[in-house]
N, C-alpha and C positions, 0 to 999 in steps of 0.2 A: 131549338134542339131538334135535332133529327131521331125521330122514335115517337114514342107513345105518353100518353099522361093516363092514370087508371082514374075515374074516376068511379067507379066503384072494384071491390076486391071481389066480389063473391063469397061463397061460403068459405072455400079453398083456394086459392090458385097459389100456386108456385112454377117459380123456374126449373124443368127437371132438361137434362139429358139423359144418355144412356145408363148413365152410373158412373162411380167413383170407386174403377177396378185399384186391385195390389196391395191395400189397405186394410186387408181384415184379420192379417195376423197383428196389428196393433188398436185390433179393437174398433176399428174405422167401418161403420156400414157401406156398402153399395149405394143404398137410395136409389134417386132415379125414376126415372118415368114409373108407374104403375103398368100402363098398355104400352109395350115398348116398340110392340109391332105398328101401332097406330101411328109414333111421332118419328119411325124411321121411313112409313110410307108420307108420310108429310113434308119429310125433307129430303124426300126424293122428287116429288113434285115440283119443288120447287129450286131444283140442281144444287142444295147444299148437301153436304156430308150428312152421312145418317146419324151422326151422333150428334151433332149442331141441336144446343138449348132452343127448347120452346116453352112455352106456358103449360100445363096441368090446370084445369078448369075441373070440378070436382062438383056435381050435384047443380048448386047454382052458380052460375057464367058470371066474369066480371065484365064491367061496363067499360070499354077505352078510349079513347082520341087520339087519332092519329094524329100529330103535329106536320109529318110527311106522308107525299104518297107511299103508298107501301103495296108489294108483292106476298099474298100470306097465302097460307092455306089452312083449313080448319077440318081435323079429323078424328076418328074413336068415335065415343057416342054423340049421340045427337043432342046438344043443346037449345035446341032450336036457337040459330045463332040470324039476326037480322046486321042490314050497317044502314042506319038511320033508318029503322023501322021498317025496311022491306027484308025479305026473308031469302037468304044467300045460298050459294049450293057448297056443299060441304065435297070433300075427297077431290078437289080440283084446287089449280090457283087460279086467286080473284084479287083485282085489284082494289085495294080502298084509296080514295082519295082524302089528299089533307084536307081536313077540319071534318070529315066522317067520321061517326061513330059506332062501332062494332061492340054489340050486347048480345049476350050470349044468356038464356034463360034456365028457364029445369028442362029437365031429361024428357024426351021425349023417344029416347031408346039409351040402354046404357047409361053409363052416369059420369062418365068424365069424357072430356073433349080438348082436343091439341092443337094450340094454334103454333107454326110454324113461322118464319119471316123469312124471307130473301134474303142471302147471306148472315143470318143471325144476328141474336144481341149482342153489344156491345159490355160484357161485363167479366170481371174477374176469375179466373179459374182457381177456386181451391183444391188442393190435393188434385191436379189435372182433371178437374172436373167444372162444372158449373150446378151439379146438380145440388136442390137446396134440402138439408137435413134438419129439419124443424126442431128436434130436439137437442143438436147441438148447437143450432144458430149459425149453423155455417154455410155457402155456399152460394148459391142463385142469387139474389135480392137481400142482403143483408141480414141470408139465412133465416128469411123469415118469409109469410106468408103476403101478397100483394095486399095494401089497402088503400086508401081514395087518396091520392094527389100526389103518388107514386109516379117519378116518371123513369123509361127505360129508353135505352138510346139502342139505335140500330146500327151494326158494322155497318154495312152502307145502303143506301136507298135504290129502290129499284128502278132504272129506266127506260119509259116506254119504248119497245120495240116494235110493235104492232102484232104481237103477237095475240090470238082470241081467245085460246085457251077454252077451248069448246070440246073438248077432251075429261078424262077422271079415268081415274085408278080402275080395274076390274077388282071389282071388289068380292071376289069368288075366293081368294086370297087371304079374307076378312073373317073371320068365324060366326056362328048364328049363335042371338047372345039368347033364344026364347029356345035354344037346346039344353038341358039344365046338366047334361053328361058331362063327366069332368073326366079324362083319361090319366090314372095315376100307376106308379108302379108301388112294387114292395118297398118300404122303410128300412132302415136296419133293426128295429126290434118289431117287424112283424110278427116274426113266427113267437113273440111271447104272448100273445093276447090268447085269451080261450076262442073255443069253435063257434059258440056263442056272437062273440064280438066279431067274428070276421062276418059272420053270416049277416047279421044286422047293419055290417058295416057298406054289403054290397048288394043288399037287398030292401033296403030306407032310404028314405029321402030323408035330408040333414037342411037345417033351415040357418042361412047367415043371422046374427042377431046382432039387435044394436050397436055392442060392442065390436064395431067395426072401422077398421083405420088404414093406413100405408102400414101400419107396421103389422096386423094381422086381424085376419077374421075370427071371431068366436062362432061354433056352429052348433046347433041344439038341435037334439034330437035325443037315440038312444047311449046310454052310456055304455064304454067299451073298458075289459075289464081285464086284468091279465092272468094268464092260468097260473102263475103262485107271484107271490113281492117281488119283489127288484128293487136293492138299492142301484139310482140311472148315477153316469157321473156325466160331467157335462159334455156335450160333444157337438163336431159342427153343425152347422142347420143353413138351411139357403131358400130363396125363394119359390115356394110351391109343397114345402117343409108341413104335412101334418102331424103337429105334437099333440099326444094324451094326456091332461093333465093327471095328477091323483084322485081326482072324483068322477073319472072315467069321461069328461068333458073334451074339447078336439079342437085345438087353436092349428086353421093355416094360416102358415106365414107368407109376409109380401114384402113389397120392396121396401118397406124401413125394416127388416126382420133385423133380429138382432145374432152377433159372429158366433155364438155359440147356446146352448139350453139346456137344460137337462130333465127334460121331459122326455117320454120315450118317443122315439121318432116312427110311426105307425105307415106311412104313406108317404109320396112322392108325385108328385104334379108333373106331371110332362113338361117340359118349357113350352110343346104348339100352345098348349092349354091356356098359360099363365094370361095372355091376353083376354080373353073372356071372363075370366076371374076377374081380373082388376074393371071388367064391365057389369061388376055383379056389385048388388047393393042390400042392404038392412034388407028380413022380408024374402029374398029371394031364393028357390031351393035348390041343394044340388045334388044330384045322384054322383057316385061314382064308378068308375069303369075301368076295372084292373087292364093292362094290357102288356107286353113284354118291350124289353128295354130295344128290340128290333124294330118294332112298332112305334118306341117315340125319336127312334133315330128315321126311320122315313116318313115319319110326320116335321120333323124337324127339316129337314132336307129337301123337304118336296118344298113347304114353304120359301127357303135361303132360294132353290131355283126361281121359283116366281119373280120372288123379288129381284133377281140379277134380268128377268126376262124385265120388266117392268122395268128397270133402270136403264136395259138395253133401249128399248124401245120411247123412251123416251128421249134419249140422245138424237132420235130422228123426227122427232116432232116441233123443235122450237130452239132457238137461239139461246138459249138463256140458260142452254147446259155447256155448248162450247167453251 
């Protein structure tokens, strides 16, 4: 077989791509990478489309065998990722040879890590996607999470070129995940909370709690409260979506969120942001930082440039984009 055998899963790992757009007016989530920015600079490195399935490594790395040599790349947070016990450089492509074994450990920044392959895996697209939705069991791997003797096949194998690949992403591009700032805008039922709750809302630090997943974080701290009732009726919601529960508690949502809620929707995540979010874990705090819709349109933009400057620029550096 040409591809890989897991032989361990890790905490998490799944197949994600970018998502699984057009499907949410029948109740179908997005899903899809958590750090999207991570697995689209990954397979740019490595001359695939930036949508091309990769692995989501979550907390703790899985253990692989390469059956072939293979072209990858490993990106997002730091696994401390080895391939037979020596310790590999991440945000670059590197080749592993057949019968090497690529392990990938705890966090040693961030908490999840994106391995990428040369032309991708070879596996089934649902709803034009490959990405895997764990709670309907569809998508990636048999809509399920990787575990030991799991094997996955590669579109095709990579072949040496001589290329040295002594190169890596400028990673100024990448966000600082020990900034705890999160830039969000107004909600649609902001203006109902009292003056109270907005004040504590951007003047406390809010702390992720256990209860944290793909589909969204619980965050504790102070409770936010609204200046009179409100029956909510349900309405859309999307990733980066903070909802108030009725005990003034504050669910953000992520990429398993779900197509609609009806919790009042307080707050809005920038999409630059979404990526350091999904590099945040249990334990960890966040301030947040109101800023206008101008603000996260050239925060958005400044980034999409980089990444066309990076994609440019790498067309000149090695055959394996031709």
């Amino acid at each position: 077989m040409m591809g890989i055998k897991v032989l361990k899963g890790g905490m998490l790992t799944t197949v994600q791509d970018l998502g699984r757009m057009g499907y949410r007016k029948e109740g179908i989530i997005v899903s899809g990478a958590m750090d999207r920015l991570a697995l689209e600079i990954g397979n740019l490195l490595l001359g695939n489309d930036i949508s091309e399935a990769g692995l989501e490594c979550t907390l703790l790395g899985p253990k692989l065998l390469f059956k072939t040599t293979q072209l990858v790349t490993i990106t997002g947070g730091d696994l401390s990722p080895t391939v037979d016990g020596k310790s590999v450089n991440m945000w670059r492509p590197i080749i592993i040879p057949e019968g090497a074994i690529l392990n990938l450990g705890t966090p040693v920044k961030g908490c999840r890590s994106y391995i990428a392959f040369f032309g991708g895996l070879d596996l089934p697209k649902v709803l034009d996607s490959y990405a895997t939705y764990l709670k309907a069991g569809i998508g990636g791997y048999n809509g399920r999470a990787l575990k030991a003797d799991d094997e996955l096949s590669f579109r095709k194998a990579y072949l040496p070129t001589g290329d040295s690949f002594k190169w890596t992403a400028d990673l100024k591009l990448y966000p600082d995940f020990n900034n705890p700032e999160i830039r969000v805008m107004e909600g649609p039922e902001f203006e109902l909370f009292n003056k109270q709750s907005i004040s504590d809302l951007f003047n406390k630090k809010y702390v992720i709690s256990k209860a944290a997943d793909r589909m969204g974080y619980r965050l504790e701290g102070s409770a936010l409260q609204l200046s009179q009732p409100k029956e909510m009726l349900s309405s859309a919601v999307t990733f980066g979506t903070v909802q108030v529960t009725p005990d003034g508690g504050m669910i953000l949502l992520m990429a398993d969120h779900q197509t609609t809620g009806g919790y009042s929707r307080i707050l809005q995540v920038i999409t630059a942001d979404l990526t350091k979010l999904a590099q945040m874990q249990s334990g960890q705090q966040i301030h947040f930082k109101m800023v206008t819709l101008e603000d996260a349109r050239s925060a958005l933009l400044n980034r999409e440039k980089q990444i066309k400057q990076l994609k440019q620029a790498l067309k000149l550096k090695t055959s394996i984009y031709e």
